[in-house]
One Martini backbone bead per residue (centre of mass of N, CA, C, O) as a GRO file, in nm:
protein
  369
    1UNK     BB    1  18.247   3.469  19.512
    2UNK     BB    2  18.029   3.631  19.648
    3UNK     BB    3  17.729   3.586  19.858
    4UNK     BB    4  17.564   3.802  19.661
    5UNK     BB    5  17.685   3.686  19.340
    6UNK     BB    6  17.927   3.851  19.296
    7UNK     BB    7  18.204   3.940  19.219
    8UNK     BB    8  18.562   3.857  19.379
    9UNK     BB    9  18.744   3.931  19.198
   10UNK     BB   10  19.103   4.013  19.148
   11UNK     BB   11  19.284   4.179  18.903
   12UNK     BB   12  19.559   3.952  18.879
   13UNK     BB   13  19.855   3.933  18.758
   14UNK     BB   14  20.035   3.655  18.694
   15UNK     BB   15  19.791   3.511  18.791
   16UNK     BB   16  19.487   3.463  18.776
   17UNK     BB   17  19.269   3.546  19.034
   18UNK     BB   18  19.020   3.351  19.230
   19UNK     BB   19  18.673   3.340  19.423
   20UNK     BB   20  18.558   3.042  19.622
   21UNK     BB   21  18.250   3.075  19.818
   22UNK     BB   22  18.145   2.820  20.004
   23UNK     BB   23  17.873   3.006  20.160
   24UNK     BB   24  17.583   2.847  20.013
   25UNK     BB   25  17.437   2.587  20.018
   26UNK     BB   26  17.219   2.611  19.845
   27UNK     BB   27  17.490   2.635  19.551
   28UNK     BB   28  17.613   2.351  19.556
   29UNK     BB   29  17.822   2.144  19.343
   30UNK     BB   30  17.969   1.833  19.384
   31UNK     BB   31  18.274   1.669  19.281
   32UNK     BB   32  18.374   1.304  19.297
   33UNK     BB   33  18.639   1.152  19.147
   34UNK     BB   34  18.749   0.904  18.995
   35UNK     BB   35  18.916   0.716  18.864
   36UNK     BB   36  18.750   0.450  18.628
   37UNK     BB   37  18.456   0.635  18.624
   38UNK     BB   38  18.400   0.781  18.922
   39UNK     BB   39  18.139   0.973  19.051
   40UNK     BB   40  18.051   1.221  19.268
   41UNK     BB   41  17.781   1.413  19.432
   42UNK     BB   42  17.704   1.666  19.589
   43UNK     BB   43  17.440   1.866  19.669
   44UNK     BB   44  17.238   2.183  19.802
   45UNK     BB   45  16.956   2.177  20.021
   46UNK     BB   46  16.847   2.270  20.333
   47UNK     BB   47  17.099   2.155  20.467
   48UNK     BB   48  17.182   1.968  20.233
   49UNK     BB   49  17.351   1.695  20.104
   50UNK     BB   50  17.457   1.540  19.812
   51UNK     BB   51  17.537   1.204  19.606
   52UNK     BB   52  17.726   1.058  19.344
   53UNK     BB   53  17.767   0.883  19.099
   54UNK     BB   54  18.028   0.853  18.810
   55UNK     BB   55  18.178   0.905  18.509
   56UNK     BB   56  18.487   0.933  18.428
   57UNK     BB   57  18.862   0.945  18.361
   58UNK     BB   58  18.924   0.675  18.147
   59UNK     BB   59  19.213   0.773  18.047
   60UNK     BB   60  19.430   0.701  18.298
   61UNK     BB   61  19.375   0.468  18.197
   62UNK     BB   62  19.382   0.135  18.070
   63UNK     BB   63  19.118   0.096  17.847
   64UNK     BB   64  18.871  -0.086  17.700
   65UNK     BB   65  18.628  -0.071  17.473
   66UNK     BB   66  18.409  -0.150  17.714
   67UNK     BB   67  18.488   0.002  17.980
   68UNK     BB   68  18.424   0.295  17.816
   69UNK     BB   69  18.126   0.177  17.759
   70UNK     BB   70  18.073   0.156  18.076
   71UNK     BB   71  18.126   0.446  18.222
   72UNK     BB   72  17.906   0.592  17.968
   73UNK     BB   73  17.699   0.384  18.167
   74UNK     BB   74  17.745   0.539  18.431
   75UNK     BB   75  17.694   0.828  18.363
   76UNK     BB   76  17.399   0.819  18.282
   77UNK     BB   77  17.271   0.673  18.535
   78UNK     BB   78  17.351   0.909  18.730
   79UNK     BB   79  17.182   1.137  18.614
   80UNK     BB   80  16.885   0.948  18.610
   81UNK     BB   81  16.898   0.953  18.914
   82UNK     BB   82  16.935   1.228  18.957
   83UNK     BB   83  16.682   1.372  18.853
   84UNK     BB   84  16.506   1.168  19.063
   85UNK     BB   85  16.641   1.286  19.364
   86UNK     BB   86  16.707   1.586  19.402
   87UNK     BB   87  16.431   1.686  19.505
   88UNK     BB   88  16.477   1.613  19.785
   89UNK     BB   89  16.479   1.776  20.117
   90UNK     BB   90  16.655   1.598  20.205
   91UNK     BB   91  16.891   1.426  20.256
   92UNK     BB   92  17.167   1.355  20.048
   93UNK     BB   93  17.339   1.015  19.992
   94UNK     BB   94  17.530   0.880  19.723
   95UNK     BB   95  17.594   0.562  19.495
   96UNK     BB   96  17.597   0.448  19.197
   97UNK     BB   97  17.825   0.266  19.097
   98UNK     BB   98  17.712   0.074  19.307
   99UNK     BB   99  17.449   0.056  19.193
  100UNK     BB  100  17.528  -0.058  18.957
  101UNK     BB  101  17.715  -0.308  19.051
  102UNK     BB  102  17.497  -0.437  19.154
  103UNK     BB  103  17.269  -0.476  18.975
  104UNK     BB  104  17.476  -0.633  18.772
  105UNK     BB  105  17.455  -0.906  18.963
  106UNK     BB  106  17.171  -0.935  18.912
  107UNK     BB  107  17.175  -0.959  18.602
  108UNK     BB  108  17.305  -1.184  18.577
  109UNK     BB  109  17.032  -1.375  18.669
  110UNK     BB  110  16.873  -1.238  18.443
  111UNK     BB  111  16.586  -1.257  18.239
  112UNK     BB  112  16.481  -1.146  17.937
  113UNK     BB  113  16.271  -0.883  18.052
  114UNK     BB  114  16.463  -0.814  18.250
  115UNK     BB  115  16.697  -0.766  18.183
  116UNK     BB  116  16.619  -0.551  17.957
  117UNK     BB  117  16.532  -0.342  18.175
  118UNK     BB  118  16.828  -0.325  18.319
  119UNK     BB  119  16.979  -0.216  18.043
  120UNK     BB  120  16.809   0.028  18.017
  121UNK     BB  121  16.882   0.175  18.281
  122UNK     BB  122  17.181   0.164  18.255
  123UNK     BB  123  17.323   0.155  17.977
  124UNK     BB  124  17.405  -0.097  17.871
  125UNK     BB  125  17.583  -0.243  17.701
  126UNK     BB  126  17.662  -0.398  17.403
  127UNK     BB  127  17.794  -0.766  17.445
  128UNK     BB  128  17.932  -1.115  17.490
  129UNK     BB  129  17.994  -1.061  17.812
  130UNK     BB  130  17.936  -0.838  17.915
  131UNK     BB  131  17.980  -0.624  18.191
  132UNK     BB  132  18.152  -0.806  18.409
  133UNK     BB  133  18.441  -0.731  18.284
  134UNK     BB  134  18.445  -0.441  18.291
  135UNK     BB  135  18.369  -0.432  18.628
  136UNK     BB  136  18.655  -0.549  18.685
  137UNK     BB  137  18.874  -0.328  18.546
  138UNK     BB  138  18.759  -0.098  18.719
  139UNK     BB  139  18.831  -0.235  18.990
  140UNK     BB  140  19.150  -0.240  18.904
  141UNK     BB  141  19.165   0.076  18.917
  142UNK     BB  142  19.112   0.110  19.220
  143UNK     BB  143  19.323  -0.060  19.317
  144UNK     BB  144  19.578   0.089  19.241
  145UNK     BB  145  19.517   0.318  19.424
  146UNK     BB  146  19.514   0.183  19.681
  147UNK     BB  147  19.833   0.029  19.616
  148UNK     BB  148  19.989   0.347  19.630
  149UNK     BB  149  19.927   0.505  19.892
  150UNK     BB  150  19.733   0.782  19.897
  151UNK     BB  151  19.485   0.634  19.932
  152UNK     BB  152  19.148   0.517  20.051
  153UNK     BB  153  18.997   0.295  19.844
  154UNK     BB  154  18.690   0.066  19.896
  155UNK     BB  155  18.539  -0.234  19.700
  156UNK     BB  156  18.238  -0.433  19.849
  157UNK     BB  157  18.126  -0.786  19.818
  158UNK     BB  158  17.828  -0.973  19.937
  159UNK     BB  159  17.681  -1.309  19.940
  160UNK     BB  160  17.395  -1.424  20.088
  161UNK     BB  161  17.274  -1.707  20.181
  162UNK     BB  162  17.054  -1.988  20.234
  163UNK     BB  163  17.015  -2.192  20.347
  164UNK     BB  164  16.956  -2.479  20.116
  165UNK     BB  165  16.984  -2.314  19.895
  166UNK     BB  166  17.001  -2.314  19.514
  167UNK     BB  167  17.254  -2.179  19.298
  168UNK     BB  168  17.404  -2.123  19.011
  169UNK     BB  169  17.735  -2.196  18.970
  170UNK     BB  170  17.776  -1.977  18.771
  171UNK     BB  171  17.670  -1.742  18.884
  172UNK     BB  172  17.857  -1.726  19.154
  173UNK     BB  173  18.087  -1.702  19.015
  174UNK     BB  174  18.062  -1.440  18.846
  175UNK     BB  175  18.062  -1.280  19.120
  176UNK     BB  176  18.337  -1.393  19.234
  177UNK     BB  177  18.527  -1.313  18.978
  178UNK     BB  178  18.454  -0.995  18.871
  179UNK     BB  179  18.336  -0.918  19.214
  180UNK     BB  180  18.486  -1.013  19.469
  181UNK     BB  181  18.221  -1.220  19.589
  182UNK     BB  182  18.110  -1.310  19.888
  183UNK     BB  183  18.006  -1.638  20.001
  184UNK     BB  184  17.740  -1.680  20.242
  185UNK     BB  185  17.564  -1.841  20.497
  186UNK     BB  186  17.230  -1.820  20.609
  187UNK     BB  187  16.998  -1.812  20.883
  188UNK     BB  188  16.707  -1.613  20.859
  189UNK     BB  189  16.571  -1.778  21.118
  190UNK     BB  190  16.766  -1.585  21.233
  191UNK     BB  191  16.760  -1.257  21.219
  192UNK     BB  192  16.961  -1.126  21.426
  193UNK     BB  193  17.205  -1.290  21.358
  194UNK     BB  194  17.229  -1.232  21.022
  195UNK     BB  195  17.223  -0.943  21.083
  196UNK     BB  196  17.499  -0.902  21.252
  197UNK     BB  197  17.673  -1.036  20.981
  198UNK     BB  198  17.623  -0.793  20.806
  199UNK     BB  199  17.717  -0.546  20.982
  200UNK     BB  200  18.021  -0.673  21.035
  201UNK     BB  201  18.095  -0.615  20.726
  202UNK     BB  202  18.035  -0.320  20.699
  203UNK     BB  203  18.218  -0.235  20.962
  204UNK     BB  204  18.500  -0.354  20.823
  205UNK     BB  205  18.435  -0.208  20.524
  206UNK     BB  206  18.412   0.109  20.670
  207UNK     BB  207  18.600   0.169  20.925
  208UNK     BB  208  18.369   0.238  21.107
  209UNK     BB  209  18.137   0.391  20.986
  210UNK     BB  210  17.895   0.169  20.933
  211UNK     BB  211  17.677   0.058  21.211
  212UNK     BB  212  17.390  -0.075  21.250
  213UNK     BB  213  17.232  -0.105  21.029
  214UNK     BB  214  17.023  -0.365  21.034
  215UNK     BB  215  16.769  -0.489  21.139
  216UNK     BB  216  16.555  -0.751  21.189
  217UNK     BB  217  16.354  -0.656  20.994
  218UNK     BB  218  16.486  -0.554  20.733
  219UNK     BB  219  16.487  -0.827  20.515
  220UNK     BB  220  16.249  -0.994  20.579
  221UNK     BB  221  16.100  -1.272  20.477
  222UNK     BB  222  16.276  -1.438  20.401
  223UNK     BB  223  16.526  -1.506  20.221
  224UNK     BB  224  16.763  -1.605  19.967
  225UNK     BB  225  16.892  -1.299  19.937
  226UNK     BB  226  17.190  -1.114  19.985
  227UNK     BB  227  17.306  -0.806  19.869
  228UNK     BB  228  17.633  -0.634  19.910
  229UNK     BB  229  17.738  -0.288  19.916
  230UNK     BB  230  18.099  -0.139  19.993
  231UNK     BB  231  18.214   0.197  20.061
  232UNK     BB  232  18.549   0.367  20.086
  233UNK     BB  233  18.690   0.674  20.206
  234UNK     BB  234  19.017   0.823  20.201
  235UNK     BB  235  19.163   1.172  20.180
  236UNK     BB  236  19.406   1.413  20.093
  237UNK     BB  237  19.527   1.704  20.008
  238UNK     BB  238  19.734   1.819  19.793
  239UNK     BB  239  19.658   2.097  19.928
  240UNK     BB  240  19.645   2.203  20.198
  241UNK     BB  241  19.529   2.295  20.484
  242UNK     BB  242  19.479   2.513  20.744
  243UNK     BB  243  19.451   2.541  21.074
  244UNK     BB  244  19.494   2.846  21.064
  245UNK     BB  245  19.244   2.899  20.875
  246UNK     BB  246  19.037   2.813  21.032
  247UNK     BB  247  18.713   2.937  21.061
  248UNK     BB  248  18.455   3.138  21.132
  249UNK     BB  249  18.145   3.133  20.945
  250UNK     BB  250  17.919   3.219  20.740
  251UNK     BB  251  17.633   3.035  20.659
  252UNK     BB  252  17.429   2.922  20.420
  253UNK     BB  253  17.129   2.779  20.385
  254UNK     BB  254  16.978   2.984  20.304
  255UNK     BB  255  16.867   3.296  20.208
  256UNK     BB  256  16.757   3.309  20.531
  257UNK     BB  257  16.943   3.107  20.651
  258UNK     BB  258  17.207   3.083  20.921
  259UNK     BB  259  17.526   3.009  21.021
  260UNK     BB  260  17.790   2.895  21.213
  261UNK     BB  261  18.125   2.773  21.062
  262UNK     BB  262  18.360   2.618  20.951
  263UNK     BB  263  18.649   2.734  20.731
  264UNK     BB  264  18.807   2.662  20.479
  265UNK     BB  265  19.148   2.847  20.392
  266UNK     BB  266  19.293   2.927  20.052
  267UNK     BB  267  19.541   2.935  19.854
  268UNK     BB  268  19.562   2.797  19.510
  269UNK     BB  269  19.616   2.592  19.267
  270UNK     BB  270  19.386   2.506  18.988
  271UNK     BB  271  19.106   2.400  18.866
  272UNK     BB  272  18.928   2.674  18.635
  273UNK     BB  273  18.562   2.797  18.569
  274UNK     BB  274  18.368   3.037  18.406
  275UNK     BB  275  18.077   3.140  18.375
  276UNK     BB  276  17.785   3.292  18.376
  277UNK     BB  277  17.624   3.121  18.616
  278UNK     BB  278  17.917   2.982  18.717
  279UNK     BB  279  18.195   2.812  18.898
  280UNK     BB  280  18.459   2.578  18.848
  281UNK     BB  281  18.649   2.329  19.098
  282UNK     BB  282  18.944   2.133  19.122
  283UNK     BB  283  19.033   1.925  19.345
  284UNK     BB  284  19.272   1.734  19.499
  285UNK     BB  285  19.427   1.451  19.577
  286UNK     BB  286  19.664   1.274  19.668
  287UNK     BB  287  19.813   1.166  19.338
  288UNK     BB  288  19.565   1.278  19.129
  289UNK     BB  289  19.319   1.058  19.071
  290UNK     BB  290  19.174   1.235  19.283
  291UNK     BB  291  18.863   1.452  19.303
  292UNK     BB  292  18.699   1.746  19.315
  293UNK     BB  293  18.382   1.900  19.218
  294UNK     BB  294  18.304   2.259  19.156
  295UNK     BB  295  17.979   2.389  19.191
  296UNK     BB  296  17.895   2.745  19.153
  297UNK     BB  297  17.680   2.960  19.156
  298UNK     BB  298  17.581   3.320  19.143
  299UNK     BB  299  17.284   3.239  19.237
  300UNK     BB  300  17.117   3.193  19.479
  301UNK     BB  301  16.872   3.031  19.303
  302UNK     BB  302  17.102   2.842  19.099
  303UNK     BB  303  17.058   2.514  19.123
  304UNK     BB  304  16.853   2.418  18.973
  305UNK     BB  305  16.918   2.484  18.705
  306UNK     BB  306  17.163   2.314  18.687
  307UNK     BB  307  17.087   2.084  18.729
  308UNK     BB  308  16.925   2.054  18.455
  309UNK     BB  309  17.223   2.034  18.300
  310UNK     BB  310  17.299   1.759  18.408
  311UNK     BB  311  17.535   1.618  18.214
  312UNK     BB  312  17.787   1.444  18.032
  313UNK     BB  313  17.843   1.678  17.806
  314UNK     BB  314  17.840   1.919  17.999
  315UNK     BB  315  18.050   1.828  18.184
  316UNK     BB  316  18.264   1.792  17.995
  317UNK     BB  317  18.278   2.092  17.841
  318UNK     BB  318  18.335   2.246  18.125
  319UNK     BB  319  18.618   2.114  18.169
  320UNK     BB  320  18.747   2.194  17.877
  321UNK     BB  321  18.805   2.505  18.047
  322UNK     BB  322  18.989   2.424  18.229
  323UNK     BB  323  19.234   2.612  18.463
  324UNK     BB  324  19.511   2.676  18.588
  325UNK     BB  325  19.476   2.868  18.879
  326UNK     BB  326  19.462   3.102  19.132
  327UNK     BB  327  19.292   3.054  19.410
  328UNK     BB  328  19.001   3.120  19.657
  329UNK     BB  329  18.927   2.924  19.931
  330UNK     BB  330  18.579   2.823  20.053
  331UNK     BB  331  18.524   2.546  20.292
  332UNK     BB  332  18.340   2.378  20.442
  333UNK     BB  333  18.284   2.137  20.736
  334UNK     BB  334  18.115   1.832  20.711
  335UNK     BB  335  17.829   1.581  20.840
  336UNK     BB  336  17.691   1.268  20.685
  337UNK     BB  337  17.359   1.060  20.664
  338UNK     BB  338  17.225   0.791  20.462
  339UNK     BB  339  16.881   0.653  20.432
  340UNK     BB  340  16.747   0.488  20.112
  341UNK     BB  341  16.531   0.341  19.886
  342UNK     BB  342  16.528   0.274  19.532
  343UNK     BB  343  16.256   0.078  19.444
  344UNK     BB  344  16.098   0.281  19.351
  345UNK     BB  345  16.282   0.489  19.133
  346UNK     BB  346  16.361   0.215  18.936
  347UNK     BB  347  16.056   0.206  18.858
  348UNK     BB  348  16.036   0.447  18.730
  349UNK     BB  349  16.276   0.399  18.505
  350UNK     BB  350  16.156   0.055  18.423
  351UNK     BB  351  16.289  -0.163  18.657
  352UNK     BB  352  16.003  -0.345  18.741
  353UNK     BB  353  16.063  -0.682  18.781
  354UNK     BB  354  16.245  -0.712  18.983
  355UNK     BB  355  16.020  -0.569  19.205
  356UNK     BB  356  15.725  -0.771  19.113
  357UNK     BB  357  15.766  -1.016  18.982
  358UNK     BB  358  15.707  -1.325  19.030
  359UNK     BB  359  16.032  -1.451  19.211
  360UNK     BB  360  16.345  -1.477  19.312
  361UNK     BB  361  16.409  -1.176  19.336
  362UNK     BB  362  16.198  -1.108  19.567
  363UNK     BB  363  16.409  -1.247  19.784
  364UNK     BB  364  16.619  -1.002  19.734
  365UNK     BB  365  16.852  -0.819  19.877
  366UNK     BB  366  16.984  -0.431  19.797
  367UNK     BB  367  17.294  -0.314  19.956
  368UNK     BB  368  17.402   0.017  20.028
  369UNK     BB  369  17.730   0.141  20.169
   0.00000   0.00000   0.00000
């Protein structure tokens, strides 16, 4: 499409080709999708991008009917927490996959009403075993692609324990057979000390993308427990990008404010569909297991709209229009960090007592990276 929403494909006969220019900041939504159910979201309002993390692609391998109805309980709570997150005019970077897999293993540990409420937020599947074999599952399908070495994708856990505390070795191991969570000791009252071991464990997990987020008051008085989750993703487009082909161009932050930014362009052969209001374009990575999902509304003011049609179902059926195209592709190169709290967001959701009611709970720290 062109800057100003209207179309700018023109008829070229077999293959017919189009052109998505995502030059308005403020109109974009990018998925990164993700072998085993994991997708993340992009989108942009006023020089922020947002993303997300949810299922889809659970056919690409062998999963179990618990793993397939984790997923689509991965899907649901990816949309309702973007419903919730949205609206923020800050930048905006997050995993919900994450932010599931860690609520799941603090859910091993709740009972009662809180497990209750963490189940409905979270949309797990009724279970004899719970969902931790199936999160265990989608993890085994995440290692396959690493261990395949056309990207580098990482998920790692690890509880931090006050010295002296003690947790039923149940709860422990369930931790660390599922979830693959190292277990530490920290003496917490020395606070700078256990901020810098939980730091370096983070920057070690994310090739040093992501170093010294914990000042020393970050943890609060003397906790029982943190547990923390780290996310790293790097790879390659399975068709490059030219750099001789990469120039300044004009880019939208608002429909009223621009700026010039490096721009990747070229023509290539993708996944693509056009509806009336937006067009819809998948990049591959490298191996073809993982990809982005571009969501390009056709007017200036069109991501609202969008945002709120944003479903599972609706996501579905939008790419099973999706056709193999040769395509023109401008797309711009970003870089973003975000840090914000979701513990007021998931108590909105629902998700209550694990962060009201007094228990040891309220001693536990949950941390995503």
């Amino acid at each position: 499409m062109s800057t100003e929403g209207r179309p700018a494909a023109q008829a070229t006969p077999k293959p017919a080709r189009r052109t998505i220019l995502l030059r308005r900041l403020v109109q974009v939504v990018i998925f990164f999708t993700i072998l085993a159910g994991v997708l993340i979201v992009v989108d942009t309002r006023n020089g922020s991008l947002r993303r997300l993390v949810m299922g889809s692609s659970e056919n690409r391998i062998g999963l179990s009917a618990d793993a397939k109805a984790l997923v689509r309980a991965n899907s649901a709570f990816a949309f309702d927490l973007y419903q919730r997150v949205r609206k923020s005019e800050d930048n905006l970077f997050f995993s919900p996959y994450s932010v599931s897999m860690a609520l799941a293993m603090v859910y091993g540990g709740a009972r009662g009403e809180t497990q209750q409420q963490m189940a409905d937020v979270l949309h797990l599947p009724v279970s004899q075993q719970g969902p931790h074999p199936a999160f265990a599952q989608l993890q085994t399908g995440l290692d396959r692609i690493q261990d395949a070495g056309d990207v580098t994708i990482r998920v790692a856990n690890s509880l931090w324990v006050q010295e002296g505390c003690t947790f039923l070795r149940d709860y422990l191991s369930l931790v660390e057979t599922h979830y693959g969570s190292s277990i530490t000791s920290l003496d917490y009252g020395n606070a700078s000390r256990a901020c810098e071991r939980i730091n370096k464990w983070v920057e070690q997990r994310t090739a040093g993308k992501i170093s010294d987020v914990i000042a020393p008051g970050g943890l609060g008085e003397l906790p029982a427990l943190t547990l923390v989750n780290a996310i790293y993703f790097k790879g390659n487009w399975q068709v490059q990008f030219s750099r001789s082909s990469t120039r300044e161009m004009t880019f939208h932050v608002t429909p009223l404010k621009s700026i010039s930014t490096p721009m990747m362009t070229g023509a290539q052969k993708a996944g693509y569909a056009e509806a009336e209001s937006f067009q819809i374009l998948e990049l591959a990575y490298v191996g073809r297991s993982l990809s982005m999902l571009i969501l390009l509304p056709k007017e200036a003011y069109g991501l609202e709209g969008l945002e709120a049609d944003l479903s599972v179902e609706n996501l579905a059926r939008w790419r099973n229009h999706m056709r193999s195209t040769v395509v023109d592709v401008f797309l711009p190169k970003f870089k973003m960090t975000r840090s914000a709290p979701l513990d007021q967001t998931l108590q909105a959701m629902g998700m209550i007592d694990v962060f009201s009611r007094p228990s040891a709970l309220q001693r536990c720290n949950i941390l995503f990276f």
